[in-house]
C-alpha positions in Angstrom: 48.2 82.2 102.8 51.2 81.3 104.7 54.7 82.3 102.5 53.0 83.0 99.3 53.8 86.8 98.2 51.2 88.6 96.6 51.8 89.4 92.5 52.9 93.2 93.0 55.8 91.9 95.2 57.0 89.3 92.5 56.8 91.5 89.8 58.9 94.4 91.9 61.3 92.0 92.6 61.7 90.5 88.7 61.6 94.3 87.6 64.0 95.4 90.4 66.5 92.6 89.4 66.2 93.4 85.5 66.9 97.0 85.8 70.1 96.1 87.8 71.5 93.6 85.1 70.6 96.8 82.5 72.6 99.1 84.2 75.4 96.8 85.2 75.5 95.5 81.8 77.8 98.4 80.6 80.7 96.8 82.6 81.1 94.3 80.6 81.9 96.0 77.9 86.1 96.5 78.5 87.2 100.2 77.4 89.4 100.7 74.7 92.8 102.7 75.1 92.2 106.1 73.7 93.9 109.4 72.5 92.0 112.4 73.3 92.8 115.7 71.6 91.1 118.8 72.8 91.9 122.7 71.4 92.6 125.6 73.3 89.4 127.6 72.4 87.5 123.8 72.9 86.7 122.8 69.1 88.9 120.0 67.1 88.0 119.8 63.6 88.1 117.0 61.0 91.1 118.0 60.2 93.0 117.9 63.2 91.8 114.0 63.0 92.8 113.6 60.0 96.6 114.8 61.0 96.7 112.6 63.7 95.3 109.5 61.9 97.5 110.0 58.9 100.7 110.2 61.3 99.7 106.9 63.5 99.2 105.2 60.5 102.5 106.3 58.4 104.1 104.8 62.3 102.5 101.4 62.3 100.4 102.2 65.1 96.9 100.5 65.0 93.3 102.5 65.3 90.2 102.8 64.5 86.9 104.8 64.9 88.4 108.0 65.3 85.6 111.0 66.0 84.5 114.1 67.5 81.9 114.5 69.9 81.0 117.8 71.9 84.6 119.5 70.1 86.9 116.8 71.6 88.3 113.9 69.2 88.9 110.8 70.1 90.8 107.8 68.0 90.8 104.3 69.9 93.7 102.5 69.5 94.0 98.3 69.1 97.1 97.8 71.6 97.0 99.8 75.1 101.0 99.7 74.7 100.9 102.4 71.9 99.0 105.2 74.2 102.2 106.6 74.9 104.1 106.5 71.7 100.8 107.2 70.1 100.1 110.9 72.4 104.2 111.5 71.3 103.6 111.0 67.8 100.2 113.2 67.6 102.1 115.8 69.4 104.5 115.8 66.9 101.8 115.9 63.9 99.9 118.6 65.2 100.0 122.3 66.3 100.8 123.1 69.9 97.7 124.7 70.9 96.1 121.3 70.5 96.4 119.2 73.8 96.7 116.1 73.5 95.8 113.3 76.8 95.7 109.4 77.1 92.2 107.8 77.9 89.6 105.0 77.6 87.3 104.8 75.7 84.0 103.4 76.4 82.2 100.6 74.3 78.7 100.5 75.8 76.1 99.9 73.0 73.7 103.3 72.6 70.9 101.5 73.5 71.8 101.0 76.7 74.1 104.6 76.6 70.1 105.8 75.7 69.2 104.5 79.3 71.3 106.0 80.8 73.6 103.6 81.9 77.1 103.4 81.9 80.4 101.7 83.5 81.9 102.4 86.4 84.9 104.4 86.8 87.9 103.0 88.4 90.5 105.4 90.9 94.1 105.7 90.5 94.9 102.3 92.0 92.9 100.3 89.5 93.7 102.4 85.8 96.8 104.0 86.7 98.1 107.7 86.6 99.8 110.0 89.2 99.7 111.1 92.9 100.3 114.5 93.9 100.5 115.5 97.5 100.4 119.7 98.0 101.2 121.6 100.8 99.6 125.1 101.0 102.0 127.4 102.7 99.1 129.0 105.5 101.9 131.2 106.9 102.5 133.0 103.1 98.8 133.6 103.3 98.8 135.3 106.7 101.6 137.3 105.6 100.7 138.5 102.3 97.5 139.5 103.8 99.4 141.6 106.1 101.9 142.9 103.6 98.4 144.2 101.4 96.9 145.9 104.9 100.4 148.0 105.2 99.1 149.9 102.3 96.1 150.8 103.5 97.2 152.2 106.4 99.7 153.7 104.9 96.9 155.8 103.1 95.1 156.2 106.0 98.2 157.6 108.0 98.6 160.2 105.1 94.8 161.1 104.7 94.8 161.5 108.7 97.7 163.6 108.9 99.5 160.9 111.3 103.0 160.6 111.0 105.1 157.4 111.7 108.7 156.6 111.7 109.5 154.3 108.8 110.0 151.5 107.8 106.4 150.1 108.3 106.6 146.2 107.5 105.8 143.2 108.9 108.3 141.0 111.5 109.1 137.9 111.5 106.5 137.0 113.8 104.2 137.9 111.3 103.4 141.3 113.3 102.8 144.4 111.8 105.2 146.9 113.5 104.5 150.9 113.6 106.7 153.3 114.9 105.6 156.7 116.1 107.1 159.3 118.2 104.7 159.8 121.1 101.6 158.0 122.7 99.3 160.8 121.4 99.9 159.9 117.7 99.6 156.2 118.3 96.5 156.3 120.4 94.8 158.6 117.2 96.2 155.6 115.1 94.0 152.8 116.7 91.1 154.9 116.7 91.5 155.6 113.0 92.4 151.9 111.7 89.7 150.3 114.6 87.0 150.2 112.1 89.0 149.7 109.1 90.3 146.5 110.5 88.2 145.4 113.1 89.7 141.2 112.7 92.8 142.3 113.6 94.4 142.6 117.5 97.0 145.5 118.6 99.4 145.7 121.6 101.6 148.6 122.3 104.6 149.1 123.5 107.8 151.6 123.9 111.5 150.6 123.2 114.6 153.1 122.5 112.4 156.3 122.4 109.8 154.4 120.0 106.3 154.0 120.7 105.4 150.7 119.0 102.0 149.6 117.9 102.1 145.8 117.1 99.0 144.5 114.8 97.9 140.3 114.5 95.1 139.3 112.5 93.0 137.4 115.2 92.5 133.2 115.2 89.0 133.7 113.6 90.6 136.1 110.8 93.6 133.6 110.8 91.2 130.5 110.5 88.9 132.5 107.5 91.4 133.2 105.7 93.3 129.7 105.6 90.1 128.5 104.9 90.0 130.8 101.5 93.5 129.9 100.6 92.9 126.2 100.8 89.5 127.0 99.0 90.7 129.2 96.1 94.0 126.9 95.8 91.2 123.8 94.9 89.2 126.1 92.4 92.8 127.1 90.8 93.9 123.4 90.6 90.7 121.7 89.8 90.8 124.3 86.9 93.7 123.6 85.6 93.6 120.0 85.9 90.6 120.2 83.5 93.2 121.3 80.6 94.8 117.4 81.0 91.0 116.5 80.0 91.1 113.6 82.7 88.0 111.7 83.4 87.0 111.8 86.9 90.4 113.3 88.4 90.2 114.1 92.1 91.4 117.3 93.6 90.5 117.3 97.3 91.6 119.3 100.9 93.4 116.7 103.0 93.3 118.0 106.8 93.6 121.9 106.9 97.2 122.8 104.8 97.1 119.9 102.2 95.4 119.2 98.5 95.7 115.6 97.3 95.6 116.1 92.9 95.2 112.2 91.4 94.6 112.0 87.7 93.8 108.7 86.9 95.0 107.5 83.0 97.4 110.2 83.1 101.0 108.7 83.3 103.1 112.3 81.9 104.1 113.3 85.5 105.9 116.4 84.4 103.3 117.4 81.9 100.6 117.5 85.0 103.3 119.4 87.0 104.1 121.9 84.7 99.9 122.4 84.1 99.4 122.6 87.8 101.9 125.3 88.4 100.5 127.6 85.9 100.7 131.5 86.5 97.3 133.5 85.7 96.7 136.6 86.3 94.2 139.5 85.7 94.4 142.8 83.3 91.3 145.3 83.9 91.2 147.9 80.6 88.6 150.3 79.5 86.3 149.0 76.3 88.0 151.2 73.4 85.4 153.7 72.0 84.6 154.1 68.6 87.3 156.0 66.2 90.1 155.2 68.7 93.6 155.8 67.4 95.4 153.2 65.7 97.7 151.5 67.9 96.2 152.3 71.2 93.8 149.5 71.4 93.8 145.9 71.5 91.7 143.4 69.7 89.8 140.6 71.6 86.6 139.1 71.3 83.8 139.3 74.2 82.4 136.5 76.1 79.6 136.3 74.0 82.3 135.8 70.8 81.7 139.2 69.3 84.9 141.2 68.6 86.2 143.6 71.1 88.4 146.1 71.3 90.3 147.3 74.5 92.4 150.2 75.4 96.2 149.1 75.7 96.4 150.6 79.2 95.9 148.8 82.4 94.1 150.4 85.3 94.9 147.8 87.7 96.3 143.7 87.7 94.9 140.8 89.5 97.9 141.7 91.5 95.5 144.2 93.2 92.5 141.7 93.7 92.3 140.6 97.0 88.7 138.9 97.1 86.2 138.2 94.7 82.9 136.7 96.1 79.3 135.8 94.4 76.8 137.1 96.0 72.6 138.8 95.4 71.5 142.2 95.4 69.6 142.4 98.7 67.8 145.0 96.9 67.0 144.0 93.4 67.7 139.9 94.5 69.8 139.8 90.8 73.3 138.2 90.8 76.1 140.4 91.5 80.3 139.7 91.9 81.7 141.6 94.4 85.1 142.9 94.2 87.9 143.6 96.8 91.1 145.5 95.8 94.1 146.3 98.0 95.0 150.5 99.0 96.6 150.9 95.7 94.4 149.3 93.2 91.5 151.1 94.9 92.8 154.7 94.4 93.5 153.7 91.1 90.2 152.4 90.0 88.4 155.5 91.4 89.9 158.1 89.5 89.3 155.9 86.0 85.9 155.0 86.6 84.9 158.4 88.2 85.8 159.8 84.9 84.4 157.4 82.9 81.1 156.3 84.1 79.1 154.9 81.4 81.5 153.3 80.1 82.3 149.7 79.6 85.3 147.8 81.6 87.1 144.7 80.1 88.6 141.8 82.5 91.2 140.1 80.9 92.2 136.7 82.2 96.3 135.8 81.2 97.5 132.4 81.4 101.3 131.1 81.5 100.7 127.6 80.7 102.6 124.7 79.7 102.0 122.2 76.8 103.9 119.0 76.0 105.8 119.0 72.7 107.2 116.1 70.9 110.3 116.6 68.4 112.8 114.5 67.2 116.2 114.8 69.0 119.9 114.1 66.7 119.3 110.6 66.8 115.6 110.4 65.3 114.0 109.6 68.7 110.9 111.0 69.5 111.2 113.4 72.9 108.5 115.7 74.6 109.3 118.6 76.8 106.9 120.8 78.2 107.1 124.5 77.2 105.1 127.6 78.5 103.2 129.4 75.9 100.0 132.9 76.8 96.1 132.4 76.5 94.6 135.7 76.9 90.6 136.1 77.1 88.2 138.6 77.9 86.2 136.8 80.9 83.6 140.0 81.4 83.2 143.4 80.1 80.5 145.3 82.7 79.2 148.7 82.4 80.8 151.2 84.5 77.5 152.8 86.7 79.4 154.7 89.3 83.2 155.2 90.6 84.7 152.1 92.1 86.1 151.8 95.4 87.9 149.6 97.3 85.1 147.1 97.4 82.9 147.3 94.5 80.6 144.9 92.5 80.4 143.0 89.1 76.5 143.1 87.9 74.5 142.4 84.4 75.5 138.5 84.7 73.3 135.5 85.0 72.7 133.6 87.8 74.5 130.6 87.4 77.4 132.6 85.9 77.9 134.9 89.0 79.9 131.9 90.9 81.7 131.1 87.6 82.9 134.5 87.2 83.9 134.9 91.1 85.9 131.6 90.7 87.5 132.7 87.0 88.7 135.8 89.1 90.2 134.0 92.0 91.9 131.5 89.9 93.4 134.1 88.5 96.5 132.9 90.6 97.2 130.9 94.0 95.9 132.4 97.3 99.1 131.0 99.0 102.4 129.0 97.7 101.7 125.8 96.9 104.8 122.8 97.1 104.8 119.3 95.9 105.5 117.0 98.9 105.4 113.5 97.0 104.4 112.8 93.9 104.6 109.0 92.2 103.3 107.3 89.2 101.0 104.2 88.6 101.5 102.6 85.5 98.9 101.0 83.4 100.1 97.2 83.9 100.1 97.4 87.8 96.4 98.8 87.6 95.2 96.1 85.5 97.4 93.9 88.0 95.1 95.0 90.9 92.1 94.8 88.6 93.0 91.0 88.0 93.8 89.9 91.6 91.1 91.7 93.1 88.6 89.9 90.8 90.6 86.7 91.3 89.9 87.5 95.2 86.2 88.1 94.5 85.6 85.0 92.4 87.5 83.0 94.9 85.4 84.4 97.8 82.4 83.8 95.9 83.0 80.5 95.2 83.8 79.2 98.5 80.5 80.4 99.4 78.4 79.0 97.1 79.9 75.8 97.4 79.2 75.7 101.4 75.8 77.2 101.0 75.0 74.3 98.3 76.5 71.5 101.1 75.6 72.5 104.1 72.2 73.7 103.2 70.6 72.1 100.3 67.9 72.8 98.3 67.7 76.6 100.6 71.4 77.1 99.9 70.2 77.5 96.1 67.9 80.3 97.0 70.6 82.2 99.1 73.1 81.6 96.0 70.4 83.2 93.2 70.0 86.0 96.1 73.6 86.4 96.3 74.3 86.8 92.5 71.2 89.2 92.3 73.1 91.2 95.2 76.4 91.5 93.5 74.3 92.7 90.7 72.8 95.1 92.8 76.4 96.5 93.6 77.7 96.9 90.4 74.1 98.6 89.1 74.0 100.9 92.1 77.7 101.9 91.7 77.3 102.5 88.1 74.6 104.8 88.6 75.1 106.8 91.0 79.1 107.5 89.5 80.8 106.1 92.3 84.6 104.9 92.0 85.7 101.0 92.1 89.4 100.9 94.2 91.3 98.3 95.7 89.7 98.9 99.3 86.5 99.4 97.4 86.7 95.5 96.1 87.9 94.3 99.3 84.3 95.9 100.4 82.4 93.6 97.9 85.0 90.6 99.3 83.3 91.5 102.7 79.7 91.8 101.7 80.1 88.5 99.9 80.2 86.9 103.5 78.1 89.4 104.9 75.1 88.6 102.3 75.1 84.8 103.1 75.5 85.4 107.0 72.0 86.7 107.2 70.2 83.7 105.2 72.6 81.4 107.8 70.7 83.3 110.2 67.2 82.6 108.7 68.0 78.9 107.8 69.3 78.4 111.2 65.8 79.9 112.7 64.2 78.2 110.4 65.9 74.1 111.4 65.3 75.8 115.1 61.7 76.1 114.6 61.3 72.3 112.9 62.9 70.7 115.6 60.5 72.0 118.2 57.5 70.3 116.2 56.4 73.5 114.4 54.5 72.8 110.9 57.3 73.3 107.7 54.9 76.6 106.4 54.9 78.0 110.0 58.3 77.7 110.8 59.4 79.0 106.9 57.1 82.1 107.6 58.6 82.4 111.9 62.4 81.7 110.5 61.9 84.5 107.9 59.9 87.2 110.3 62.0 86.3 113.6 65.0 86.5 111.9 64.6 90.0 110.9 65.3 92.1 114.1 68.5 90.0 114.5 69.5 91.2 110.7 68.6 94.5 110.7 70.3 95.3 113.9 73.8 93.3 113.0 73.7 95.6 109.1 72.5 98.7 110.5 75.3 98.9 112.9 77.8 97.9 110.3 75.7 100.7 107.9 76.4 103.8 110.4 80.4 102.8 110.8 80.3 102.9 106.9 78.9 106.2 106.7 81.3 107.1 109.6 84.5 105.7 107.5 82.8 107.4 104.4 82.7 111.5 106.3 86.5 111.2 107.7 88.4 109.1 105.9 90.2 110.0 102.4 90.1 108.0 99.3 91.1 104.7 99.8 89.2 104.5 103.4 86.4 106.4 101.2 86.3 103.8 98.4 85.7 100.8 101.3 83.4 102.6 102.9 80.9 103.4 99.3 80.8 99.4 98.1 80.5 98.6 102.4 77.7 100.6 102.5 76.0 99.9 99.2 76.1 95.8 99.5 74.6 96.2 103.4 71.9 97.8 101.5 71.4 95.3 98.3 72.3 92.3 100.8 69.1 93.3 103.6 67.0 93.3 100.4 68.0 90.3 98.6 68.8 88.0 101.7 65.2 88.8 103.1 63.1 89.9 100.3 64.6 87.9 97.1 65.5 84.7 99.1 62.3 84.2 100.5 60.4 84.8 97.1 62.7 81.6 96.1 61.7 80.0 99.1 57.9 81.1 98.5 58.0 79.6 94.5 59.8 76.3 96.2 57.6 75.5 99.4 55.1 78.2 99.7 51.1 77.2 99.3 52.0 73.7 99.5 51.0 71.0 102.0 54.9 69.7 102.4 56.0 67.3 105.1 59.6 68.3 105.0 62.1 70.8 103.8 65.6 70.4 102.6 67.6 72.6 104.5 70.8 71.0 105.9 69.5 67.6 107.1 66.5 66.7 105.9 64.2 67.7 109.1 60.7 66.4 109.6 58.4 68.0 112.5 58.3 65.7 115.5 54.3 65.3 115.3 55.0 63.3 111.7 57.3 61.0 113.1 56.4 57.4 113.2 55.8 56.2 116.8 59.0 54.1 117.9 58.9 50.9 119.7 60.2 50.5 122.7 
């Protein structure tokens, strides 16, 4: 039977639509401003709550439901105006290895939170925070890459027997310049350092008695290694941005040299600065053996939480890390770190382990950090400054099987902690200088400013619609409306699941699909009218309007689809945040403006022996006009 869907259709369409008012639901439910107070080692206790309550409360600042969930408290707070005094005053109340970060807190019900389902999460530009725009210096890279080389060869010079005239260092062309005293001597020198660096180019030449032999790391080498500096640079920072315990903070490469770090709902620009710039390094001891001399050791406690005690002496820093990579076995297929140290840390290495085999090795991660800290100045107002304060940790502590080398390997760790490990060790410290080449602040009040107009600009959008679709087409301008509010449903369900962010250019998306969503039942209505006015029976042309229509829809949205996904692979945040809600709604919009529209249509007109349908003009086929006399 003409337009008349069977059951299983309906019901997918009622239960599709149901499920997206569930998980859209949640953004209804406005966040409250929050104070979130984590611990150094992770856990907050009742206590520290109870500090920070008692303090808000002796200051007249409202709150309520304070708890602590997964070791992190959280107090919600009546007034968003008192986050800031509110952090200052908890700073002030509690110990400094507590940190202590404005947030929102969510109020979606736990039956729906048992669902699954959950807000969206709105970017910089809607819930305010700060910019930072880095610069990674690629040249520093090159160069201290070289600058590690020279002492390998230098150790290869002397095992070789070759001598050179000093100083051997690098130019400012980034060239690393050797001097010898005849051709013989420097030819002996490629052949011994060919294989040791085989990404690296070498030219000769002979100036004031001097045979010169000139060494370049290659464009491929060049190109690798920028790529690792950028790469280790975002493991560093996305690390360290963690400590600010910011909810969905983005840390991403911009072109080839540049890191974009925005932490929305943080508004302490120098706090984030100081955290960013944090200094780590790496400590490698041997595990202290049992009745070790008092004095000589050190107390820490393993990864596992059990105590352990180190030797005080360091066999080598993180100074003398050059690489750490996860990797497999290729023999035994089990997880394995592998290690690369520069000429001096190798030699170093050998002669402890070689003596030592058997023996267990402790890797000690030091941080400088900072942490905000509130105290009252001579005048009773409340002031924070950032100060640097050590975290020391014991990230691994491997059994020594045989004597390390240059390269060696990390094993006796899980699978998924293989990569973890290889990114604790290269966060360690930077790859390459990093500078701050903007930075700015969004507060609070202009985010909710955007938030505001761009609804204002949806609402508006919306309603224009749905007042032309109700006058210009009737009784079928009803269907496309109910279709259109499904769609915008759709949207926000979709977005909530899958975690996407809502921006600015991500509303002015929705602004577009609002038009977009309506232009394909114009298309159908129009079709449709088309189809009555040639004499075509109302069920036939309904069920020709719908099908014919299609091709002309899916063409027009799959076209705008593939630009989206174009938008979405090269363009950075904002261009980003258009491109996710573009591409979402031409998705909801094809199903609702063809599948729930005519289901409408169907429940309206379908099965039914009608004369007429009400879509614009009320438009009866030719063959059930009345005969006019002439």
């Amino acid at each position: 039977m003409l337009n008349k869907y069977p059951l299983w259709k309906n019901l997918l369409i009622i239960a599709v639509t149901l499920l997206a008012l569930v998980y859209a639901a949640p953004n209804f439910y406005a966040p409250d401003p929050a104070i979130q107070i984590s611990h150094d080692d992770g856990i907050v206790d009742q206590s520290a709550i109870d500090s920070a309550t008692f303090a808000l409360g002796a200051d007249g600042i409202e709150f309520f439901d304070p708890v602590i969930e997964d070791g992190i408290g959280l107090i919600r707070l009546r007034n968003g105006d008192d986050q800031s005094r509110a952090q200052q005053i908890i700073n002030l109340a509690l110990p400094d290895e507590y940190i202590v970060a404005l947030n929102l807190a969510p109020n979606t019900p736990s039956w729906l939170q048992s669902m699954g389902a959950g807000p969206m999460t709105y970017g910089l530009d809607l819930q305010g925070g700060v910019h930072f725009l880095m610069e990674v210096d690629l040249d520093a890279a090159v160069n201290k890459q070289l600058n590690d080389s020279i002492a390998t060869m230098r150790t290869l010079f002397r095992e070789e027997g070759l001598r050179y005239r000093p100083p051997l260092d690098v130019d400012a062309q980034n060239r690393i310049v050797i001097r010898f005293t005849d051709a013989e001597t420097r030819s002996a020198a490629i052949d011994v350092m060919r294989n040791e660096f085989p990404d690296f180019l070498f030219r000769t030449a002979e100036t004031g008695g001097d045979f010169l032999l000139y060494y370049t790391m290659s464009d491929l080498a060049q190109q690798q290694l920028q790529e690792y500096a950028v790469q280790q640079n975002l493991t560093t920072l996305r690390s360290r941005v963690d400590e600010l315990g910011v909810k969905e903070p983005n840390v991403a490469p911009m072109g080839t040299d540049r890191i974009i770090i925005e932490l929305p709902g943080i508004q302490d620009t120098t706090r984030a600065k100081d955290l960013i710039s944090a200094v780590a390094t790496l400590q490698f001891h041997l595990v202290a053996e049992p009745g070790a001399v008092p004095g000589t050791t050190l107390e820490y406690n393993d990864p596992d939480g059990l105590p352990l005690l180190i030797e005080r002496e360091i066999i080598v820093s993180g100074e003398n890390v050059t690489n750490a990579q996860s990797a497999f076995d290729p023999q035994t297929s089990l997880p394995q770190v592998n290690l690369s140290m520069d000429a001096v840390g190798a030699r170093r290495i050998n002669e402890i382990t070689r003596a030592n085999i058997g023996r267990r090795m402790a890797i000690l991660l030091i941080e400088t950090k900072t942490r905000s800290v509130t105290v009252r100045d001579e005048n009773g107002e409340l002031v924070t400054r950032s100060e640097p304060y050590v975290e020391e940790r014991v990230i691994s502590a491997p059994v020594i099987q045989s004597a390390l080398g240059r390269q060696f390997r990390i094993t006796g760790v899980a699978a998924n902690e293989a990569n973890d490990l290889a990114l604790l060790i290269r966060s360690g410290a930077l790859a390459a200088p990093m500078y701050f080449l903007e930075e700015y602040a969004i507060g609070p009040s202009l985010g909710q400013d955007n938030i505001d107009k761009g609804l204002l600009s949806v609402e508006i959008g919306l309603g224009l619609v749905v007042v032309f679709m109700l006058v210009w087409y009737r009784v079928a301008g009803i269907a496309a409306n109910i279709a259109l509010a499904v769609n915008l449903v759709l949207i926000v369900a979709i977005m909530s699941i899958i975690g996407a962010t809502l921006t600015l250019p991500g509303i002015a998306g929705i602004v577009l699909i609002v038009g977009m969503a309506v232009d394909a039942n114009v298309l159908i209505f129009g079709r449709i009218r088309e189809e009555l006015k040639e004499g075509m029976p109302v069920q036939k042309a309904i069920d020709n309007g719908f099908g014919r229509a299609f091709i002309t829809i899916f063409d027009a949205n799959i076209t705008t689809f593939l630009v989206a996904i174009i938008l979405y692979s090269i363009g950075t945040g904002p261009v980003r945040g258009f491109a996710v809600t573009l591409s979402i709604g031409i998705i909801t919009s094809m199903f609702t403006a063809i599948m729930v529209t005519r289901a409408i249509i169907n429940l309206i007109y379908g099965g039914r022996n009608v004369k007429s349908i009400s879509i614009g003009a009320k438009i009866t086929p030719p063959q059930a006009r009345p005969a006019t006399e002439v």
